[in-house]
PyMOL commands that place a pseudoatom at each C-alpha (Angstrom):
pseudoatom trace, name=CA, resn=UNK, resi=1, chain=A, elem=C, hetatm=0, pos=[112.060, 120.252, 108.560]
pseudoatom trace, name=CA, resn=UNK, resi=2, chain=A, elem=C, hetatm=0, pos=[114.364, 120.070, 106.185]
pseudoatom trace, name=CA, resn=UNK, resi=3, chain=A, elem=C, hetatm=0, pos=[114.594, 120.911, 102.745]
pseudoatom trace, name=CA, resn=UNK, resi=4, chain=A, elem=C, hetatm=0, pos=[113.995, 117.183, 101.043]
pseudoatom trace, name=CA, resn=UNK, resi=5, chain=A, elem=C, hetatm=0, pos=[111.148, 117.332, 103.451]
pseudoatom trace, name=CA, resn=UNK, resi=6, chain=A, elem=C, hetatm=0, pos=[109.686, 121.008, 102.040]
pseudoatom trace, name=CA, resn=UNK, resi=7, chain=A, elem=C, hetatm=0, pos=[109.493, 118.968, 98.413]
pseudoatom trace, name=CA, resn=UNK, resi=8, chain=A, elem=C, hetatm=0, pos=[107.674, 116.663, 99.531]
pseudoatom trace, name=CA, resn=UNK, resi=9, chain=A, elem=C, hetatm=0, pos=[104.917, 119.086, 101.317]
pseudoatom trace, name=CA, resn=UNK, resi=10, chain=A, elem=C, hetatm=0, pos=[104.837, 121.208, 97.949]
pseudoatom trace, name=CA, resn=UNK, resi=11, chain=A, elem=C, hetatm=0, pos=[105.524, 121.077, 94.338]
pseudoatom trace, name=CA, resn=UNK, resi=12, chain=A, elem=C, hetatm=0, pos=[108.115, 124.470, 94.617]
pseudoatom trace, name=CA, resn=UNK, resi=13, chain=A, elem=C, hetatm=0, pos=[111.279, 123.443, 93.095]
pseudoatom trace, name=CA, resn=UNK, resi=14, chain=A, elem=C, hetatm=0, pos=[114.355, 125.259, 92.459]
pseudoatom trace, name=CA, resn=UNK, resi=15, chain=A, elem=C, hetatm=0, pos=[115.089, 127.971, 90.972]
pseudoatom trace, name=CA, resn=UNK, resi=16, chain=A, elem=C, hetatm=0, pos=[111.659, 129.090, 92.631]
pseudoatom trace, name=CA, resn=UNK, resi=17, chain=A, elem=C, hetatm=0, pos=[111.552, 127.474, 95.855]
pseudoatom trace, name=CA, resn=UNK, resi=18, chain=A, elem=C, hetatm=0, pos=[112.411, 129.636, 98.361]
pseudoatom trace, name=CA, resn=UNK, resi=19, chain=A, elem=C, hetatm=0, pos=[112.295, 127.959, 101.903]
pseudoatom trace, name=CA, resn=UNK, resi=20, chain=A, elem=C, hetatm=0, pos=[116.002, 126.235, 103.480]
pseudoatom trace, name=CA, resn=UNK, resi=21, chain=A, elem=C, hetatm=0, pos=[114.392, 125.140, 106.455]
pseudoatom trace, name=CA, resn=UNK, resi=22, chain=A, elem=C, hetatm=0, pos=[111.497, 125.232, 108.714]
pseudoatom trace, name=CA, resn=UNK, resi=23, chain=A, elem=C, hetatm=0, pos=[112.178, 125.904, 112.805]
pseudoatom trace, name=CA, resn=UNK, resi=24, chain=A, elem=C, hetatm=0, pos=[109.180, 125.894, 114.129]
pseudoatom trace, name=CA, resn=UNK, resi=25, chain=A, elem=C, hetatm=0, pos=[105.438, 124.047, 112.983]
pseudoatom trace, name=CA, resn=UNK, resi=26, chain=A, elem=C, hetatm=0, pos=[102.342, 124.256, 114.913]
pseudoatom trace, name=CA, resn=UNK, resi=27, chain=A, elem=C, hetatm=0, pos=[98.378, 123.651, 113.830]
pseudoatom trace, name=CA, resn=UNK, resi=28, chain=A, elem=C, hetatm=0, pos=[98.524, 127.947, 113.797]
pseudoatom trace, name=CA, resn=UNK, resi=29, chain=A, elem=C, hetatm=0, pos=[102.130, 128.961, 112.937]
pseudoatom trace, name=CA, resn=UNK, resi=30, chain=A, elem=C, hetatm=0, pos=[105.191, 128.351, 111.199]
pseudoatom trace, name=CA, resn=UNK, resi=31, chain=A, elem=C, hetatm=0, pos=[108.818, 129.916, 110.801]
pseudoatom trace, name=CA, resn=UNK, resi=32, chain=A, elem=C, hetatm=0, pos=[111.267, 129.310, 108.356]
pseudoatom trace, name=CA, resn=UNK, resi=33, chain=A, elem=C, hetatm=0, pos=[114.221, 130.295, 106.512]
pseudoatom trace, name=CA, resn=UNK, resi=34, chain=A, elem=C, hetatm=0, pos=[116.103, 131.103, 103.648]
pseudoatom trace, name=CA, resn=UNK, resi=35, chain=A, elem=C, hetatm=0, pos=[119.434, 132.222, 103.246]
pseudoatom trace, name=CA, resn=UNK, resi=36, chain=A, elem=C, hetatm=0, pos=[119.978, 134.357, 100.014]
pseudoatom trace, name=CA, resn=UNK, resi=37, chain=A, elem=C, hetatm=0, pos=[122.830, 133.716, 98.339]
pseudoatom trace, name=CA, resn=UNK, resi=38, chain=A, elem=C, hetatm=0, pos=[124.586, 136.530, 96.351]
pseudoatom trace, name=CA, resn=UNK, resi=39, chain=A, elem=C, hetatm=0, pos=[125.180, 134.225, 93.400]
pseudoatom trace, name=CA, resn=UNK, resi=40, chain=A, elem=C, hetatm=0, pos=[121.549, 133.886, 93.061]
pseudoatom trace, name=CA, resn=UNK, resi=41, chain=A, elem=C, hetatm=0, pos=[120.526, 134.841, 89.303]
pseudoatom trace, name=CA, resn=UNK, resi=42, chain=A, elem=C, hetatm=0, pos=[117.984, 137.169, 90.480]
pseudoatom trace, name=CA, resn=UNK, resi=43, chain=A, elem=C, hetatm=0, pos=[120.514, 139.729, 91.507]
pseudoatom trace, name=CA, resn=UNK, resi=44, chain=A, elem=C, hetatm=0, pos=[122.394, 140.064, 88.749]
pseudoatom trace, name=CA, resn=UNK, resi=45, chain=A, elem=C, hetatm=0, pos=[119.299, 141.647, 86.806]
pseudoatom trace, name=CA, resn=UNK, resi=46, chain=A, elem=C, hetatm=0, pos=[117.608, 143.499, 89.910]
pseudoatom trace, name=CA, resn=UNK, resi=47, chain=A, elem=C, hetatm=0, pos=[119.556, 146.422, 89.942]
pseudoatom trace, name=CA, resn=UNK, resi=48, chain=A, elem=C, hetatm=0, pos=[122.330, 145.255, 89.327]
pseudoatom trace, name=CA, resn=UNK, resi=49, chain=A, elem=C, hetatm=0, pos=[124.873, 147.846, 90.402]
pseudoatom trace, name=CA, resn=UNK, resi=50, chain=A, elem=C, hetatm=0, pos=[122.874, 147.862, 93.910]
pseudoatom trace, name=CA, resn=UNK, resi=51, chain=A, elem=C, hetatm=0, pos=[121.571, 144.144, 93.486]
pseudoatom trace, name=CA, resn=UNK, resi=52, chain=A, elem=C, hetatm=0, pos=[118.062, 144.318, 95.566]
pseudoatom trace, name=CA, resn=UNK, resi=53, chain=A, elem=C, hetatm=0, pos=[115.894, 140.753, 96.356]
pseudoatom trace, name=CA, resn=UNK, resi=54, chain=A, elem=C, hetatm=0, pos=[112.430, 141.312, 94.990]
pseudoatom trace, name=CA, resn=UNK, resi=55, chain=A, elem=C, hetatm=0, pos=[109.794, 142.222, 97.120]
pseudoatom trace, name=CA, resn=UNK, resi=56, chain=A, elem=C, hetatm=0, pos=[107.516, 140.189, 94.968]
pseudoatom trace, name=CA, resn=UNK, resi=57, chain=A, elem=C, hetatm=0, pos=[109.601, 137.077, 96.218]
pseudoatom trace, name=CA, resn=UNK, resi=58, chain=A, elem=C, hetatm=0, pos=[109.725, 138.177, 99.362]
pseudoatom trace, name=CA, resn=UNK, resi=59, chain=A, elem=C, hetatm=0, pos=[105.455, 137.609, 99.265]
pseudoatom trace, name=CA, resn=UNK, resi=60, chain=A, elem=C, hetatm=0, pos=[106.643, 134.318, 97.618]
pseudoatom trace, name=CA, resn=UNK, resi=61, chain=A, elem=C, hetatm=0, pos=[108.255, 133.137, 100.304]
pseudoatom trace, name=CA, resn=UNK, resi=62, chain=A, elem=C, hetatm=0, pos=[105.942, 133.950, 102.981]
pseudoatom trace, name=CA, resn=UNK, resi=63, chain=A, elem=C, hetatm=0, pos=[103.256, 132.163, 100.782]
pseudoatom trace, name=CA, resn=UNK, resi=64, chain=A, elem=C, hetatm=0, pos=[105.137, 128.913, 100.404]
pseudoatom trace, name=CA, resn=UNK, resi=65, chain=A, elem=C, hetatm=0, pos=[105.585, 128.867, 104.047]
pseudoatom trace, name=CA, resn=UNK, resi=66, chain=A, elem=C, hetatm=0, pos=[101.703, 128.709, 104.321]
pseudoatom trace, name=CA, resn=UNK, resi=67, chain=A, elem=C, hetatm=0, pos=[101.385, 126.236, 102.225]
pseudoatom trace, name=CA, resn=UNK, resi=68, chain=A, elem=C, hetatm=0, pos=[103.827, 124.202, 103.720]
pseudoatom trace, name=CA, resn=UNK, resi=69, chain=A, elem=C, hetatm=0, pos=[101.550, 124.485, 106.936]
pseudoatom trace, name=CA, resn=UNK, resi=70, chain=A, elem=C, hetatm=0, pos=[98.351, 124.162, 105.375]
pseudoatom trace, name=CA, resn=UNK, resi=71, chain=A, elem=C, hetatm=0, pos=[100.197, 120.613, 103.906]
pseudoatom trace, name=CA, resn=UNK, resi=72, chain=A, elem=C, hetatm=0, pos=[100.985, 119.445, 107.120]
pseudoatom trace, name=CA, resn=UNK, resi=73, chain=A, elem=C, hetatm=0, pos=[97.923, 120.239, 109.612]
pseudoatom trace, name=CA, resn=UNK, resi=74, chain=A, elem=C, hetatm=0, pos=[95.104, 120.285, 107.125]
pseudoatom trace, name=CA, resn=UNK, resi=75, chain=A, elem=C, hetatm=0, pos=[93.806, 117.794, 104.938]
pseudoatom trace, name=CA, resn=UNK, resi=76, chain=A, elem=C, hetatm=0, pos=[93.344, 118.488, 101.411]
pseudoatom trace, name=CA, resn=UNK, resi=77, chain=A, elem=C, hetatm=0, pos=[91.427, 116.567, 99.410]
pseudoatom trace, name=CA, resn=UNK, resi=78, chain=A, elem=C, hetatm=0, pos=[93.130, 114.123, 97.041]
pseudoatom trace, name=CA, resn=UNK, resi=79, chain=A, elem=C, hetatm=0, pos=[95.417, 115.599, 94.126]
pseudoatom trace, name=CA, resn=UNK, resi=80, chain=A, elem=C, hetatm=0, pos=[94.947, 119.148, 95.182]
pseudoatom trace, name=CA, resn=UNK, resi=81, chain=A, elem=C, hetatm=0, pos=[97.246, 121.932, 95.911]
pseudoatom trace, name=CA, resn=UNK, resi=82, chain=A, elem=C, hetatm=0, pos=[97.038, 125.239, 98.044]
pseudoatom trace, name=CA, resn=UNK, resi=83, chain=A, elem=C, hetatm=0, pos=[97.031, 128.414, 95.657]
pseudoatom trace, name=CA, resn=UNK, resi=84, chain=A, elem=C, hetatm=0, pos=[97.274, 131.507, 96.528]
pseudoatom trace, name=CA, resn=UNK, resi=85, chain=A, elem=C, hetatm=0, pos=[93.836, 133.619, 96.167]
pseudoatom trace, name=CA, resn=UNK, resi=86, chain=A, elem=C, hetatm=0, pos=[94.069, 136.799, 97.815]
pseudoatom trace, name=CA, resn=UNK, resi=87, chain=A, elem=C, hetatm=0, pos=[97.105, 139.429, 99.282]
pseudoatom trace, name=CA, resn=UNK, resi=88, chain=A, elem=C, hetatm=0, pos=[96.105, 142.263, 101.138]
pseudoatom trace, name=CA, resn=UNK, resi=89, chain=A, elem=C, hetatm=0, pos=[97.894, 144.894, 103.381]
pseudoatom trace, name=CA, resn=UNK, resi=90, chain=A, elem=C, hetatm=0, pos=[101.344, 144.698, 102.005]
pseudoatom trace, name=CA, resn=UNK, resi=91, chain=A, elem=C, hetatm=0, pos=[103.901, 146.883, 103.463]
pseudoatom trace, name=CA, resn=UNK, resi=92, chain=A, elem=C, hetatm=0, pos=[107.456, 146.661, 102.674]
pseudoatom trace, name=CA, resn=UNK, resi=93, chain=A, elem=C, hetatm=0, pos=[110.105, 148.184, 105.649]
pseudoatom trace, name=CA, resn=UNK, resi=94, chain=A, elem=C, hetatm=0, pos=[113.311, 147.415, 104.467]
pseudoatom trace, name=CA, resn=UNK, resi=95, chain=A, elem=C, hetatm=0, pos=[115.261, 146.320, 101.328]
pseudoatom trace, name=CA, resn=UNK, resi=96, chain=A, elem=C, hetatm=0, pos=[116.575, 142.846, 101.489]
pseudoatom trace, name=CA, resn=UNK, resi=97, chain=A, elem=C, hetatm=0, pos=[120.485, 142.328, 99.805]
pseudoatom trace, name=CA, resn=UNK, resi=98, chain=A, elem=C, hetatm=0, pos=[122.843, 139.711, 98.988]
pseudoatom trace, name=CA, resn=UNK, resi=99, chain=A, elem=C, hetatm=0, pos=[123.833, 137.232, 101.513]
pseudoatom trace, name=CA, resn=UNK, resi=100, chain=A, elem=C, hetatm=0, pos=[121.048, 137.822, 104.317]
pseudoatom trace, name=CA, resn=UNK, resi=101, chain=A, elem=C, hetatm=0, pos=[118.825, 135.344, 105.935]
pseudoatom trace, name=CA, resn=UNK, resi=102, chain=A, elem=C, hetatm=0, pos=[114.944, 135.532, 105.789]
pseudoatom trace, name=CA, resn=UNK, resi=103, chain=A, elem=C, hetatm=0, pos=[113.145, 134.695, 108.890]
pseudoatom trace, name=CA, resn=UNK, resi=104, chain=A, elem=C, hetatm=0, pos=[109.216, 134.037, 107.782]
pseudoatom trace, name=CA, resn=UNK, resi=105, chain=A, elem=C, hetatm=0, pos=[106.742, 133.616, 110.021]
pseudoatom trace, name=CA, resn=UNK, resi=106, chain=A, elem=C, hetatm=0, pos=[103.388, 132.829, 109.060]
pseudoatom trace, name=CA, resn=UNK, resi=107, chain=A, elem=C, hetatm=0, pos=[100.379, 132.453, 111.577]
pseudoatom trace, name=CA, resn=UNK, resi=108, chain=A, elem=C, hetatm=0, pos=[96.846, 131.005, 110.691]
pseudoatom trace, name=CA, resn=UNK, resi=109, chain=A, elem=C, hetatm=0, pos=[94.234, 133.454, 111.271]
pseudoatom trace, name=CA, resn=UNK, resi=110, chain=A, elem=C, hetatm=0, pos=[90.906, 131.752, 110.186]
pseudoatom trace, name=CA, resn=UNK, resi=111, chain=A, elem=C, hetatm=0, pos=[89.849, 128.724, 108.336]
pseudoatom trace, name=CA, resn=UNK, resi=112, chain=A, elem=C, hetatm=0, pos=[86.559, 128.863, 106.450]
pseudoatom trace, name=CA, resn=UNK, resi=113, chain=A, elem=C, hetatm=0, pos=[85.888, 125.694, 104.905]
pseudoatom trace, name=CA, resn=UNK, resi=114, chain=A, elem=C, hetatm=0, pos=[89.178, 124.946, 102.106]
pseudoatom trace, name=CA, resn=UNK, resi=115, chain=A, elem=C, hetatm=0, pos=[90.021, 128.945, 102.505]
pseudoatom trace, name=CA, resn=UNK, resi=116, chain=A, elem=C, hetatm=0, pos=[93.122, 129.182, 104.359]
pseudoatom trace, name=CA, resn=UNK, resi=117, chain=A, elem=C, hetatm=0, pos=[93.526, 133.410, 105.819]
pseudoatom trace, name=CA, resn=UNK, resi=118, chain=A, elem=C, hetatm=0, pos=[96.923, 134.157, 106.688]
pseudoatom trace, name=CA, resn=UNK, resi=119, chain=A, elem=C, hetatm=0, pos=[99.122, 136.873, 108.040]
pseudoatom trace, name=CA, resn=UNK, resi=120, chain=A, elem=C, hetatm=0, pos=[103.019, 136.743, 107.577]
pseudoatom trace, name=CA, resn=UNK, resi=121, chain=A, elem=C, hetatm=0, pos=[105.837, 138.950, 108.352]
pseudoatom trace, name=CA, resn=UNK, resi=122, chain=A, elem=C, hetatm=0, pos=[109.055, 138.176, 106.809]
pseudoatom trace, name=CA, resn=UNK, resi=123, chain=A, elem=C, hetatm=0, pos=[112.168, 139.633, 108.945]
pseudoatom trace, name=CA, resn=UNK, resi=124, chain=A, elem=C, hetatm=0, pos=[115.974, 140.220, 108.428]
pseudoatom trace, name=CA, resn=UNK, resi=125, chain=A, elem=C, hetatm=0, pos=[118.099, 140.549, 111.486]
pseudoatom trace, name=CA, resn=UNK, resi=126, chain=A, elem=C, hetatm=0, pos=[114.848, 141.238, 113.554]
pseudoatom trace, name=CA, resn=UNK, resi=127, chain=A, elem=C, hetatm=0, pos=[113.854, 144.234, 111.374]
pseudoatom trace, name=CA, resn=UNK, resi=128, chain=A, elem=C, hetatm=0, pos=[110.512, 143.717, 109.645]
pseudoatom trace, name=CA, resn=UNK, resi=129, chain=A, elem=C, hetatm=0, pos=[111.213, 143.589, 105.532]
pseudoatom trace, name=CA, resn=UNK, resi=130, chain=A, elem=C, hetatm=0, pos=[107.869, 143.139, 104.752]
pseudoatom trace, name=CA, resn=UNK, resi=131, chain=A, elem=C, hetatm=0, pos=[104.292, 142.457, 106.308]
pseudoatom trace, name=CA, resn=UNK, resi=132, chain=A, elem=C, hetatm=0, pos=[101.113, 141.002, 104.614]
pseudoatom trace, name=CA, resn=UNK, resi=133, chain=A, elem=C, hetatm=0, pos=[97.803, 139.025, 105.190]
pseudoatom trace, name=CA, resn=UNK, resi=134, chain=A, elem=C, hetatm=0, pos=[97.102, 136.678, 102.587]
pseudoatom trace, name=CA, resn=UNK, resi=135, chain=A, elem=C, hetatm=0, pos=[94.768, 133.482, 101.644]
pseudoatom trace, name=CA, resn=UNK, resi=136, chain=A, elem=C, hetatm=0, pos=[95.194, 130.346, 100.041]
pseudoatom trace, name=CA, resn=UNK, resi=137, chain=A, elem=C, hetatm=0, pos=[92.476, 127.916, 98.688]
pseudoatom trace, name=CA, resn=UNK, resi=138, chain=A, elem=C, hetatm=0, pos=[93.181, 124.091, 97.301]
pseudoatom trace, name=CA, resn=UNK, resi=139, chain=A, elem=C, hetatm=0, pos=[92.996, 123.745, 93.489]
pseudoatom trace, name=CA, resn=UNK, resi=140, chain=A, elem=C, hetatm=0, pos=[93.776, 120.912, 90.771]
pseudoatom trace, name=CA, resn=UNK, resi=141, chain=A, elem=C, hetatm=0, pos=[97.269, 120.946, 89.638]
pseudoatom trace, name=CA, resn=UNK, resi=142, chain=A, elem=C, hetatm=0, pos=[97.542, 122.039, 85.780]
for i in range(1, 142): cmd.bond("trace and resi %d" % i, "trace and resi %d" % (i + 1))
show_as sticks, trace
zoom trace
């Protein structure tokens, strides 16, 4: 998928949508990526002398992957989006820099009615940045 086709599976826009690409989409799993500029405003104000990509975005990412899958193999009902409801067992391995590529990959764990349980790893040059479970639920758009 491509990134005109990410828009249209959720309302993430830039400067806060952080998905290029997605390589691979199944009814359980989903990988994409996003390269990281270093002219992205974020790292001039993140430590700037050692600029650092958020770990909080790093979550971000992983979640908008899920929701990109929960768009394309579930069906919400009418007008709804998927939220984010829950993160548990973070871990972060490794800082992420300037000009490196995030590999996400986000597998579907359990479904329980309009509860979506995920668990994601998101990876830079195969070493493990950061691993979490998390859940999503559809809501009504503000």
């Amino acid at each position: 998928m491509t990134r005109d086709e990410i828009q249209e599976s959720i309302p993430h826009r830039d400067p806060f949508l952080w998905l290029d690409e997605i390589t691979e989409l199944t009814d359980k799993k989903i990988r994409a990526k996003k390269f990281l500029s270093p002219d992205l405003p974020v790292f001039a104000g993140h430590y700037p002398q050692f600029p650092v990509f958020p770990g909080v975005l790093l979550l971000e990412a992983a979640m908008q992957a899920g929701a990109v899958m929960i768009s394309k193999v579930a069906v919400l009902e009418a007008g709804k989006v998927p939220v984010a409801t829950r993160i548990n067992n973070v871990k972060f391995r490794r800082m992420v820099r300037p000009g490196e590529t995030l590999d996400i990959t986000v597998e579907l764990t359990e479904r329980v009615a309009g509860v979506f349980f995920m668990s994601a790893q998101v990876k830079v040059e195969d070493q493990v940045a950061v691993r979490l479970d998390f859940a999503c639920a559809s809501a009504d758009p503000p």
